[in-house]
FILO-521315 format. One line per field, with one value per atom (N, C-alpha, C): x, y, z; residue number from 1; atom name. Coordinates in steps of 0.2 Angstrom, whole numbers. Each point is the difference from the previous one (the first is absolute). Last residue first. Layout:
BEGIN
xx (X / ...);
yy (Y / ...);
zz (Z / ...);
resi (NUM / ...);
name (CA / ...);
***
This chain:
BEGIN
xx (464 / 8 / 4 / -25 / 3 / 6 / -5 / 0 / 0 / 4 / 4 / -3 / -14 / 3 / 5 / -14 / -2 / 4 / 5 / -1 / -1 / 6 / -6 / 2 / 20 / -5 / -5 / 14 / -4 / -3 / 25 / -6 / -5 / 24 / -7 / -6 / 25 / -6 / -6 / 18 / 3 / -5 / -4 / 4 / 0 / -24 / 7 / 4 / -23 / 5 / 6 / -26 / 6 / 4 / -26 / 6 / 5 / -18 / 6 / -1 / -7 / -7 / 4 / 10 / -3 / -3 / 23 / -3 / -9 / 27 / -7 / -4 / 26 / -4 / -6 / 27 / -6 / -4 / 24 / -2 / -9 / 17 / -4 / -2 / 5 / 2 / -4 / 15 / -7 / 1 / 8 / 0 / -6 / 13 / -6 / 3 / 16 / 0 / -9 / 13 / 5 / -6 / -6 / -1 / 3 / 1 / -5 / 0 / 18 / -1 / -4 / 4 / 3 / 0 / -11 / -3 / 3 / 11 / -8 / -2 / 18 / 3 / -6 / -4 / 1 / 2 / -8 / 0 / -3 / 12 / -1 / -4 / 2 / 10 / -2 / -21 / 3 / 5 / -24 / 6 / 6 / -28 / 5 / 7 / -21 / -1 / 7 / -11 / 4 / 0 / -10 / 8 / 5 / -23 / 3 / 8 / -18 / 0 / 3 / 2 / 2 / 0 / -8 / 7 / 3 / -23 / 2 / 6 / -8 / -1 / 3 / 0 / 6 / 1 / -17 / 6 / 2 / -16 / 0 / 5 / 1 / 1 / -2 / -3 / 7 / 3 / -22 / 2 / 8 / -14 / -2 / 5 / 3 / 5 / -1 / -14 / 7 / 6 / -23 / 0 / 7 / -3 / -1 / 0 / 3 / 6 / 0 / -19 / 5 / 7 / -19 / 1 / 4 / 3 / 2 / -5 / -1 / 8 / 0 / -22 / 1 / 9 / -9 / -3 / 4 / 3 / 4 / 0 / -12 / 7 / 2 / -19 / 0 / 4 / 3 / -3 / 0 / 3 / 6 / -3 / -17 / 6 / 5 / -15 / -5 / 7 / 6 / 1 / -3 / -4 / 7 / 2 / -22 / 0 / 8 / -6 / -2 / 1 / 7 / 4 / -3 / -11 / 7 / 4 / -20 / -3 / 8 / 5 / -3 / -3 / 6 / 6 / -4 / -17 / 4 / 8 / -13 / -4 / 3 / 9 / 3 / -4 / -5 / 9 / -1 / -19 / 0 / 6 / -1 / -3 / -2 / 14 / 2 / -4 / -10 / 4 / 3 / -14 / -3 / 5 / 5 / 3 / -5 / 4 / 8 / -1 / -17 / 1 / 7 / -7 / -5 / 2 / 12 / 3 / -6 / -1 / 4 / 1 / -16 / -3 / 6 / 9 / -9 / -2 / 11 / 6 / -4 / -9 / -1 / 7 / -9 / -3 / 1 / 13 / 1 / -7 / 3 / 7 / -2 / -15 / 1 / 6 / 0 / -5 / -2 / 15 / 5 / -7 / -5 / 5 / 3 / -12 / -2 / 0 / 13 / -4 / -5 / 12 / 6 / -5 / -10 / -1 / 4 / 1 / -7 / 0 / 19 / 0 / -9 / 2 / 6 / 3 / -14 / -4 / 4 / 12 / -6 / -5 / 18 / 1 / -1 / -9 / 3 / 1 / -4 / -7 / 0 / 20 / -3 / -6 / 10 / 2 / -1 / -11 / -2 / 5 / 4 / -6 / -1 / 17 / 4 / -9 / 1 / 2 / -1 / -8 / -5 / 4 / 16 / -6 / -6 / 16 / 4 / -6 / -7 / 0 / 4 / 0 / -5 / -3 / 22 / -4 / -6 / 6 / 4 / -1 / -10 / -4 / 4 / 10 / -7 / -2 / 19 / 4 / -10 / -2 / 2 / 2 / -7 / -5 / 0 / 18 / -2 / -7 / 13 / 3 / -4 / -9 / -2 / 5 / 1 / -5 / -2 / 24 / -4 / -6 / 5 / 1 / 2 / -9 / -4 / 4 / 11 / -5 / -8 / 19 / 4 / -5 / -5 / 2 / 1 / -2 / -7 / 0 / 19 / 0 / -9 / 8 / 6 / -2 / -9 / -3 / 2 / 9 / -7 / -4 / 31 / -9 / -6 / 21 / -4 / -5 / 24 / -8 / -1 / 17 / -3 / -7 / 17 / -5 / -3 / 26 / -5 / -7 / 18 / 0 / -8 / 18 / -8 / -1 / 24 / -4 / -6 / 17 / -4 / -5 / 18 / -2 / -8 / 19 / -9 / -2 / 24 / -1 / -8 / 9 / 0 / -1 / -6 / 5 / 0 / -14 / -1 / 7 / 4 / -4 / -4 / 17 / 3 / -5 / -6 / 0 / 5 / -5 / -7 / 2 / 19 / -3 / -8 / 10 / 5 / -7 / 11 / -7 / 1 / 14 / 0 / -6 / -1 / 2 / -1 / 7 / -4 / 1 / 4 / 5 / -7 / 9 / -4 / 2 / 11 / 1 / -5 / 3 / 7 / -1 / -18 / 1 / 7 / -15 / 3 / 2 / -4 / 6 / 0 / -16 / 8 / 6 / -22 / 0 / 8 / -10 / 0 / -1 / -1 / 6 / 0 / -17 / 8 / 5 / -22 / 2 / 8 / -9 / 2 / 1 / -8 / 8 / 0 / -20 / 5 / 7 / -17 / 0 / 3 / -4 / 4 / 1 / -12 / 9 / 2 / -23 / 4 / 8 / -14 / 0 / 4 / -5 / 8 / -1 / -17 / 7 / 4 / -23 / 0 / 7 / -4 / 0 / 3 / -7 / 7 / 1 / -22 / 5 / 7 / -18 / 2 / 5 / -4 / 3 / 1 / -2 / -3 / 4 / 9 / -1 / -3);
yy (187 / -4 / 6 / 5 / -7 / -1 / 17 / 1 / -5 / -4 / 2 / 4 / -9 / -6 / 5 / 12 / -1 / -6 / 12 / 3 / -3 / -13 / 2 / 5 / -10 / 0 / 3 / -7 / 6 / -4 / -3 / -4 / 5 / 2 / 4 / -4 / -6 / -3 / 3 / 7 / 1 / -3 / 10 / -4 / 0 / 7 / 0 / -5 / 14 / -3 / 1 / 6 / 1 / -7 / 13 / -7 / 3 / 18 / -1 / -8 / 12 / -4 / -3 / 13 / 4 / -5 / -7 / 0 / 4 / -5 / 0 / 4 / -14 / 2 / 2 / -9 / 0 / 6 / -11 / 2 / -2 / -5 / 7 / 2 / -24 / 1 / 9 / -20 / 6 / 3 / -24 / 3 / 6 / -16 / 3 / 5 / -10 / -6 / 2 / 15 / 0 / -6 / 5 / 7 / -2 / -16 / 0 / 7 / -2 / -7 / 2 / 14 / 2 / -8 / -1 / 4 / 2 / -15 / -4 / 6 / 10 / -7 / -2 / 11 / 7 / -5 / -7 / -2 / 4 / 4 / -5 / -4 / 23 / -3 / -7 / 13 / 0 / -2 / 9 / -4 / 2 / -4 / 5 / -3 / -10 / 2 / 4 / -2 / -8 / 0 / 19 / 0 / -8 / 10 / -1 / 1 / -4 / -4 / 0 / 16 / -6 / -5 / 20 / 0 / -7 / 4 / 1 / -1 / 6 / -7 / -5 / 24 / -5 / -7 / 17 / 0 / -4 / -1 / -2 / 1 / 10 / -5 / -6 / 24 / -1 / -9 / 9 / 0 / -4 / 5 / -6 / 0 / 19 / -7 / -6 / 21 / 0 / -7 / 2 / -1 / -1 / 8 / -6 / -4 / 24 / -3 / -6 / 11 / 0 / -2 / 1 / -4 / 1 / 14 / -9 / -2 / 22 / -2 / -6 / 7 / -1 / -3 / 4 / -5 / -2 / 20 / -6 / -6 / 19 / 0 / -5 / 5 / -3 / -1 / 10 / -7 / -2 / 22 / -3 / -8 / 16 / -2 / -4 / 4 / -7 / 1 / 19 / -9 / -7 / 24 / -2 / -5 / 8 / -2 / -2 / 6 / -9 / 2 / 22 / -7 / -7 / 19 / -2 / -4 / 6 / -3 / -2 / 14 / -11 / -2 / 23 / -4 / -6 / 14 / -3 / -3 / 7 / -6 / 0 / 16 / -6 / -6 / 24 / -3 / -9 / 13 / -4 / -2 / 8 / -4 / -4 / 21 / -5 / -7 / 20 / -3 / -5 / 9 / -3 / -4 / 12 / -3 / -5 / 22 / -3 / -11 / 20 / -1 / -7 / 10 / -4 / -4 / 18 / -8 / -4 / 20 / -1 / -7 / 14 / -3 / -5 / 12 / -4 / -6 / 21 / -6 / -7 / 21 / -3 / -7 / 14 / -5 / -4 / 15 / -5 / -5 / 21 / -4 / -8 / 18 / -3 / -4 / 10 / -5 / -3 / 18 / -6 / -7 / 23 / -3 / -8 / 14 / -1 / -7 / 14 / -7 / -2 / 17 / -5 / -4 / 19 / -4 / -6 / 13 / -3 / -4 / 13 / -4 / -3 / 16 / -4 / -5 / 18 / -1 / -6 / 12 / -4 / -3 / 13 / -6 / -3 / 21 / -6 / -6 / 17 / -2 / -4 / 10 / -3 / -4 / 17 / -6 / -8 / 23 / -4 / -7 / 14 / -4 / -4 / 16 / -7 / -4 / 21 / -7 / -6 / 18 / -2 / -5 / 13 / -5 / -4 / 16 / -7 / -3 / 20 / -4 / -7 / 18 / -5 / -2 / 10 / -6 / -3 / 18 / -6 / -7 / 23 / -2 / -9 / 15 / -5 / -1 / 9 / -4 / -3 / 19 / -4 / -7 / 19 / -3 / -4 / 10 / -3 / -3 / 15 / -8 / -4 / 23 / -4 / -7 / 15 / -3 / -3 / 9 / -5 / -2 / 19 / -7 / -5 / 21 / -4 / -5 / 10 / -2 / -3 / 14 / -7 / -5 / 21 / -3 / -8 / 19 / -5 / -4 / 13 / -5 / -3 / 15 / -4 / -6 / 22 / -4 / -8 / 15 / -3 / -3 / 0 / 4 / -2 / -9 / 1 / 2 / -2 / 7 / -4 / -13 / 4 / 1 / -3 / -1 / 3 / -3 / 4 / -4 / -11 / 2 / 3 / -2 / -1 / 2 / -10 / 5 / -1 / -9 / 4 / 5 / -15 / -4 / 3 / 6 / 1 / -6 / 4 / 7 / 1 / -20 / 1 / 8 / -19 / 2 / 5 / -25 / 7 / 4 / -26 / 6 / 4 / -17 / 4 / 3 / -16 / -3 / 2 / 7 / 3 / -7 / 15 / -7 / 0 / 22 / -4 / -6 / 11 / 0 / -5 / 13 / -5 / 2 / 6 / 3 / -5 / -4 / 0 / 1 / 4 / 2 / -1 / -9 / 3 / -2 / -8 / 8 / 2 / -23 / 1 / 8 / -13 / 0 / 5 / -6 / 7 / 1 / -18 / 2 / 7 / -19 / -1 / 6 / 5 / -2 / -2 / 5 / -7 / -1 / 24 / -2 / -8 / 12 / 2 / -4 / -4 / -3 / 3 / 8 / -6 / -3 / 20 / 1 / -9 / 8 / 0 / 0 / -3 / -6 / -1 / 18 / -3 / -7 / 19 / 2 / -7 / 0 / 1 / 1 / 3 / -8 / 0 / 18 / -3 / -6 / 14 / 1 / -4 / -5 / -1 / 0 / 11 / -8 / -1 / 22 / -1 / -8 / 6 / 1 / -3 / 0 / -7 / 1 / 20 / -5 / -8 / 26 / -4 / -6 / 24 / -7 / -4);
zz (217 / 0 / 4 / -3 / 6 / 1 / -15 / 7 / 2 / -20 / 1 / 9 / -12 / 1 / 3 / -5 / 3 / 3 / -19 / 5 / 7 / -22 / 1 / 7 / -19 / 6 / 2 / -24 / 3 / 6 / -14 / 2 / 5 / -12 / -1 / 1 / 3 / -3 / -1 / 12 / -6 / -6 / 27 / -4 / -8 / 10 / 5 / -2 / -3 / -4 / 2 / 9 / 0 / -4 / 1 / -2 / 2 / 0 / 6 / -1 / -18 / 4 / 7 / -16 / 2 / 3 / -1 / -4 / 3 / 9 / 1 / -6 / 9 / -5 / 1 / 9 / -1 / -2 / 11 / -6 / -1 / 17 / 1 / -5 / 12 / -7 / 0 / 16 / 0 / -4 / 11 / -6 / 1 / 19 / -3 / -6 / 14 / -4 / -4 / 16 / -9 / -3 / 22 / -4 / -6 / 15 / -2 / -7 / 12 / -2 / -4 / 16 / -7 / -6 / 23 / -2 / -8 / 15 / -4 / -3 / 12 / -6 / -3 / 19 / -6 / -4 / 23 / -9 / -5 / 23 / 0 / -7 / 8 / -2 / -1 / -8 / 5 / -2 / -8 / -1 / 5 / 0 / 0 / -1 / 4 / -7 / 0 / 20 / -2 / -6 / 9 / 2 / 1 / -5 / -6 / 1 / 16 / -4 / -4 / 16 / 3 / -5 / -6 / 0 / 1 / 5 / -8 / -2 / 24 / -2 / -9 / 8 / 5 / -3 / -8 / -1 / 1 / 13 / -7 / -5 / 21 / 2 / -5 / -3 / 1 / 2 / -4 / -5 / 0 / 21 / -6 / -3 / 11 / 3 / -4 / -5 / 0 / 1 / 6 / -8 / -1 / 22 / -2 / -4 / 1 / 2 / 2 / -4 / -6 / 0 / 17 / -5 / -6 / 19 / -1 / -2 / -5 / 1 / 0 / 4 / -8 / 0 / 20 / -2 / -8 / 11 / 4 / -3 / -6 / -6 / 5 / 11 / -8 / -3 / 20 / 1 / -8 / 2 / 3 / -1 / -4 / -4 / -1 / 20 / -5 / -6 / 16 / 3 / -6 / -6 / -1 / 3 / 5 / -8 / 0 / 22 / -3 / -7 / 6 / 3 / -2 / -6 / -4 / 4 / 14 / -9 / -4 / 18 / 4 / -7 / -3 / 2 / 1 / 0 / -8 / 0 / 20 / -3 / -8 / 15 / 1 / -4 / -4 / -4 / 4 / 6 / -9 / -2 / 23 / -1 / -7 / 4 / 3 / 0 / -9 / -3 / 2 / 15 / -3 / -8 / 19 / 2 / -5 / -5 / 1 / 2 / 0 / -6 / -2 / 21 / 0 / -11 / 10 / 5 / -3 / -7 / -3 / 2 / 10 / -5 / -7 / 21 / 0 / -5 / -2 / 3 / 3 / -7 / -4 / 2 / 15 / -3 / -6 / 12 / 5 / -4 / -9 / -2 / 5 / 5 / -10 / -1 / 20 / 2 / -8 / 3 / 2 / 0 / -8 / -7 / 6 / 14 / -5 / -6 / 17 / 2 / -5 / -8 / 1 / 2 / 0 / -6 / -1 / 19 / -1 / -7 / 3 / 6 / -1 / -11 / -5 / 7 / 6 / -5 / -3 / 16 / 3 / -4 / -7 / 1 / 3 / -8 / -7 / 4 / 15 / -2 / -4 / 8 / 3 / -2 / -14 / 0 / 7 / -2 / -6 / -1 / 19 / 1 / -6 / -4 / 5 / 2 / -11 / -4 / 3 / 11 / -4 / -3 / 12 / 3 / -3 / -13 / 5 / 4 / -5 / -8 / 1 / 17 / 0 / -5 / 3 / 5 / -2 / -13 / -3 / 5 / 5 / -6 / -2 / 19 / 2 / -7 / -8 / 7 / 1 / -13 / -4 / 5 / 13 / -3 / -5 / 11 / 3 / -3 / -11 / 1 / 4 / -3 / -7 / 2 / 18 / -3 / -5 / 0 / 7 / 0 / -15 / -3 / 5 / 6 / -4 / -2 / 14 / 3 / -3 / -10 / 3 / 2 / -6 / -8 / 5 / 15 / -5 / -2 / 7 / 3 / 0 / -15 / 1 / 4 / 0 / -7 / 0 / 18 / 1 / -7 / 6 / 0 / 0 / 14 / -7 / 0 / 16 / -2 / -7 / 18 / -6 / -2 / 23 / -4 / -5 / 13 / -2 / -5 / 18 / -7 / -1 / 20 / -1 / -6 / 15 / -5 / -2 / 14 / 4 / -5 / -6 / 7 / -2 / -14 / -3 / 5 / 5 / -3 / -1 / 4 / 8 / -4 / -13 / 0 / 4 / -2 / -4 / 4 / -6 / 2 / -2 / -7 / 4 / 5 / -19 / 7 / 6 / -25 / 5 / 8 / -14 / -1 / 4 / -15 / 7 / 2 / -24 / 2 / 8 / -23 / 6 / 2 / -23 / 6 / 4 / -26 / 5 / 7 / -28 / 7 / 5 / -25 / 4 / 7 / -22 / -1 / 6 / -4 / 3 / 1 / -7 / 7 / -1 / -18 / 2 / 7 / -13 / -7 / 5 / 10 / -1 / -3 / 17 / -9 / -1 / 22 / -2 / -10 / 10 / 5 / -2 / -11 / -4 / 8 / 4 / -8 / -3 / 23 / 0 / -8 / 2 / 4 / -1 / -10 / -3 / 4 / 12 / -3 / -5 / 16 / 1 / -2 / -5 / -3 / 4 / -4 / -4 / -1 / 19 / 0 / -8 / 8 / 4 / -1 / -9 / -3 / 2 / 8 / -8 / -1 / 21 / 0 / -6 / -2 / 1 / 2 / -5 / -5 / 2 / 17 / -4 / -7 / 12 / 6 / -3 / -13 / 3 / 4 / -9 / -2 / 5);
resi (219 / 219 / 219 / 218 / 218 / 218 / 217 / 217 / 217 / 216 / 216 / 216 / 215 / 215 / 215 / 214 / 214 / 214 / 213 / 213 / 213 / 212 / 212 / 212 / 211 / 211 / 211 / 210 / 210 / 210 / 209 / 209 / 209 / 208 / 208 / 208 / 207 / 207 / 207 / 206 / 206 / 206 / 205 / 205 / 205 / 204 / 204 / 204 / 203 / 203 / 203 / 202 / 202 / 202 / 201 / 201 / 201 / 200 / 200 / 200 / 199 / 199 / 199 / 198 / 198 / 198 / 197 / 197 / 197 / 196 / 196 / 196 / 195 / 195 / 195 / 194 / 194 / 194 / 193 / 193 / 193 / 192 / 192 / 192 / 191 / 191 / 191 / 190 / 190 / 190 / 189 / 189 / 189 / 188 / 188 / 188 / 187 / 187 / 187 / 186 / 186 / 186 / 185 / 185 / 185 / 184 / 184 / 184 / 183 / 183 / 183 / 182 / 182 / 182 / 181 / 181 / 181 / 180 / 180 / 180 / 179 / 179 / 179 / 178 / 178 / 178 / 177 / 177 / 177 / 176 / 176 / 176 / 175 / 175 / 175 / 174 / 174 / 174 / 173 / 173 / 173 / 172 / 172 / 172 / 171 / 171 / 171 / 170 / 170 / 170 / 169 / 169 / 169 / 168 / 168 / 168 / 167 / 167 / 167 / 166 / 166 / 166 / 165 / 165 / 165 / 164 / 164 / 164 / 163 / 163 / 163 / 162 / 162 / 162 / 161 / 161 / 161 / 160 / 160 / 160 / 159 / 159 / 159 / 158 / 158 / 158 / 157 / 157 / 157 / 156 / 156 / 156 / 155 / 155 / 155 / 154 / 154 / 154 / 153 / 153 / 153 / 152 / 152 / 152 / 151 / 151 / 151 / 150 / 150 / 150 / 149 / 149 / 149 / 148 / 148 / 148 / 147 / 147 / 147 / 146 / 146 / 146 / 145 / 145 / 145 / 144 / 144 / 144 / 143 / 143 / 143 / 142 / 142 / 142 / 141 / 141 / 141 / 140 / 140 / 140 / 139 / 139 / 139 / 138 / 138 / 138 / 137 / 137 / 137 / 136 / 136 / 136 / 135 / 135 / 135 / 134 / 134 / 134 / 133 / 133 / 133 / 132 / 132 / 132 / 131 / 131 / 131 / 130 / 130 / 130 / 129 / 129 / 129 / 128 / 128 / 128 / 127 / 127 / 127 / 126 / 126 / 126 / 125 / 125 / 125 / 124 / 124 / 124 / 123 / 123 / 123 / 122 / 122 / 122 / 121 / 121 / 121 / 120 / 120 / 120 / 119 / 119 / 119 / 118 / 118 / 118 / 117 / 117 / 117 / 116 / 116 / 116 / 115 / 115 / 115 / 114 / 114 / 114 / 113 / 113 / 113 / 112 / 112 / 112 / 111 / 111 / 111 / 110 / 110 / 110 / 109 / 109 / 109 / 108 / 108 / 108 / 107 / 107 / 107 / 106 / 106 / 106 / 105 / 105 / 105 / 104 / 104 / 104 / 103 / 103 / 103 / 102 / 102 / 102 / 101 / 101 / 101 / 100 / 100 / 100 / 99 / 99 / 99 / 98 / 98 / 98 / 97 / 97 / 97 / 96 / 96 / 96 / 95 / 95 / 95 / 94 / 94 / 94 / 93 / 93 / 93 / 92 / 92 / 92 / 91 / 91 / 91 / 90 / 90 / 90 / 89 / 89 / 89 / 88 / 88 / 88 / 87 / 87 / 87 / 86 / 86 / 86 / 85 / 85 / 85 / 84 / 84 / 84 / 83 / 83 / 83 / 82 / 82 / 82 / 81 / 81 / 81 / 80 / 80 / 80 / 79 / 79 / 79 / 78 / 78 / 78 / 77 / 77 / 77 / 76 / 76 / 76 / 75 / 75 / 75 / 74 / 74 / 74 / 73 / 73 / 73 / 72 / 72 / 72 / 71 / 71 / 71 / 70 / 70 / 70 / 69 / 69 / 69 / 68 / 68 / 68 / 67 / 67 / 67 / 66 / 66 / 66 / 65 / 65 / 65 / 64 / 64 / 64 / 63 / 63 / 63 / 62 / 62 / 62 / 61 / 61 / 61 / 60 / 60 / 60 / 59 / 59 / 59 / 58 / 58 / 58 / 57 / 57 / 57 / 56 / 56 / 56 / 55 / 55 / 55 / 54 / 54 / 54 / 53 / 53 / 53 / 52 / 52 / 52 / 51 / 51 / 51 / 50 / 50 / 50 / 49 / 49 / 49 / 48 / 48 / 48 / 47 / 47 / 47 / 46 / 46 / 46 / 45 / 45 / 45 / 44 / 44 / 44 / 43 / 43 / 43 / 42 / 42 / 42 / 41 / 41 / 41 / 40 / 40 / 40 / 39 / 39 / 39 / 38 / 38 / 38 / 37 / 37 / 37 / 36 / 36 / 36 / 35 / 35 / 35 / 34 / 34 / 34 / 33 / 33 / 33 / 32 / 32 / 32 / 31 / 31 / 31 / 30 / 30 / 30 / 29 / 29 / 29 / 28 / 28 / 28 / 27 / 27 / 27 / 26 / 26 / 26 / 25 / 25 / 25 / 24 / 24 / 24 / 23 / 23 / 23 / 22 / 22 / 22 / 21 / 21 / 21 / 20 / 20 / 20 / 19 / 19 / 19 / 18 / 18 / 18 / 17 / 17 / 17 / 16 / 16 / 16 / 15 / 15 / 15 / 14 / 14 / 14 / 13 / 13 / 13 / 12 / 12 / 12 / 11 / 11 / 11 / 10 / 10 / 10 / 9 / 9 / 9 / 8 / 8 / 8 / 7 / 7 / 7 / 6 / 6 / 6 / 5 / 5 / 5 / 4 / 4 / 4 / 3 / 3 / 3 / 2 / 2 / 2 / 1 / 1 / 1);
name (N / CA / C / N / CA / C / N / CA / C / N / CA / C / N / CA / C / N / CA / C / N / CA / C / N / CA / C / N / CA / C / N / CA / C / N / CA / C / N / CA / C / N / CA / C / N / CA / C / N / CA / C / N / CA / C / N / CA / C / N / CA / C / N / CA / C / N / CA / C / N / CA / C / N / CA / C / N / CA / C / N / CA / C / N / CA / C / N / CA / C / N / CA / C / N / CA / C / N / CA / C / N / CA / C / N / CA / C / N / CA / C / N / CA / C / N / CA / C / N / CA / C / N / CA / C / N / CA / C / N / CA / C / N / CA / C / N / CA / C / N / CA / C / N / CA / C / N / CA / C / N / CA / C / N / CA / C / N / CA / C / N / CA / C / N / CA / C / N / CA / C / N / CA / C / N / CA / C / N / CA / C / N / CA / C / N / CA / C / N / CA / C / N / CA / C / N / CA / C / N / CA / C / N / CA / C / N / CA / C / N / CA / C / N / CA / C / N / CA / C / N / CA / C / N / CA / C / N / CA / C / N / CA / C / N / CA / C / N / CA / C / N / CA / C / N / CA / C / N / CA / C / N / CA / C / N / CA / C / N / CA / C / N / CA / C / N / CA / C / N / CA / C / N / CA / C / N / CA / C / N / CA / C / N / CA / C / N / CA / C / N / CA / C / N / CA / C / N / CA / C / N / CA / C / N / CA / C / N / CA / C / N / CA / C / N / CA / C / N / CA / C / N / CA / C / N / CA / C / N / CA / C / N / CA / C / N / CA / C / N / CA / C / N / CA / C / N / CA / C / N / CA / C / N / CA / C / N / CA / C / N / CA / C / N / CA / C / N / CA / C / N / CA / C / N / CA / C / N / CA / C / N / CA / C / N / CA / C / N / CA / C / N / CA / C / N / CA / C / N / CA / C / N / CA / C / N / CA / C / N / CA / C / N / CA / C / N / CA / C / N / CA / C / N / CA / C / N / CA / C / N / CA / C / N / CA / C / N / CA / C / N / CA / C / N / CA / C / N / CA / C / N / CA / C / N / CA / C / N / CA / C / N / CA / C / N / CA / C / N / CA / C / N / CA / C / N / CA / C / N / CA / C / N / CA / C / N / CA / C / N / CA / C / N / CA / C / N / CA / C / N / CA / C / N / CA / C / N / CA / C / N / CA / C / N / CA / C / N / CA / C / N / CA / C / N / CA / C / N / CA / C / N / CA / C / N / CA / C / N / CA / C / N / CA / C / N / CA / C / N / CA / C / N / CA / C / N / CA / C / N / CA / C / N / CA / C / N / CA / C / N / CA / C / N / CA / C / N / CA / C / N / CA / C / N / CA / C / N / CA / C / N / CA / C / N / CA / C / N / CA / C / N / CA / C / N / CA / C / N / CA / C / N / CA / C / N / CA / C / N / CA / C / N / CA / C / N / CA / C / N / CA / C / N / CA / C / N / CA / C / N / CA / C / N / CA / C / N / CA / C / N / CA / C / N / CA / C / N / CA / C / N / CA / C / N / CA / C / N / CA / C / N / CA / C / N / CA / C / N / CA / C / N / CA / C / N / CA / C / N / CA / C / N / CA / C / N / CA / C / N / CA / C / N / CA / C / N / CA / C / N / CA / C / N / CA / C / N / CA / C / N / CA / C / N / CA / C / N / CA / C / N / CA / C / N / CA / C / N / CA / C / N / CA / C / N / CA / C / N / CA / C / N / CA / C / N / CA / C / N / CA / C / N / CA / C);
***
């Protein structure tokens, strides 16, 4: 049996040792050989011992020697595919650092042209505010005007009233000649009975005497 075979084996038995030795359901049935700690040593019996050098054949040891060359050629082939990356990636982010200054000098103009846009707005907002300002000042001022004349008219009226009242409040009846007033009221005759005839005569009272329209606006 060859030398990486047997590896192959013991690696095999020693991984089924461990699976059955840390499997729950079969720990209690397996028998594991004490094993002396590796912080005792080596063991005063194999002090002095020279482990024998293993013979591999010659097919054996080509086989092996090609397949070191063949890793090693995989090992430089993967280096120097990493290397080439890493420049391409170098190369992306020197190209993407240039285009940043780039993209920053486009950006810083159009911020440029942003402030310039900004300040020209600024300028027709303020001239239409001061235009709606005097228009709403000359508003304000008219209704001023309008309010007090109208609150002039207002007080005329009021003070025509006033005046009205004042005359017809020697006509009013009062505690003082409520008596002359029921006086008067019994000793006048007012007769409701009356009559209009299509040429508006009116015929008033019992006497069917015809009045003329016109007489009767004056009376």
């Amino acid at each position: 049996m060859s030398f990486c075979r047997q590896a192959l084996v013991a690696e095999k038995l020693v991984r089924n040792l461990l699976v059955q030795r840390f499997a729950p359901s079969a720990a209690p049935n397996v028998i594991v050989r004490w094993r002396k700690p590796r912080s005792l040593g080596t063991a005063p019996s194999k002090m002095f011992r020279i482990p024998k050098k293993p013979e591999i054949p010659e097919d054996e040891l080509a086989e092996i020697r090609r397949l070191y060359a063949q890793y090693r050629t995989y090992m430089k082939s993967i280096r120097v595919w990493l290397a080439e990356d890493l420049k391409q990636q170098e190369t992306a982010a020197a190209a993407a650092v240039a285009g940043s200054s780039g993209e920053e000098a486009e950006f810083a103009r159009c911020l440029q042209i942003n402030d310039e846009w900004n300040k020209q707005v600024a300028a027709q907002r303020e001239k239409r505010l001061a235009a709606e300002k005097e228009k709403l000042t000359e508003k304000i001022l008219t209704d001023l005007e309008k309010d007090e004349l109208e609150r002039s008219q207002r007080k005329a009226e009021i003070l025509q009233m006033v005046a009205l009242e004042k005359e017809l409040s020697a006509k009013y009846i009062t505690a003082a000649n409520i008596d002359k007033a029921i006086e008067l009221a019994l000793s006048e005759e007012v007769d409701h009975n009356f009559a209009i005839d299509r040429e508006g005569n009116f015929y008033r009272g019992f006497d069917m005497k015809p009045t003329p329209k016109d007489e009767e606006t004056q009376s």
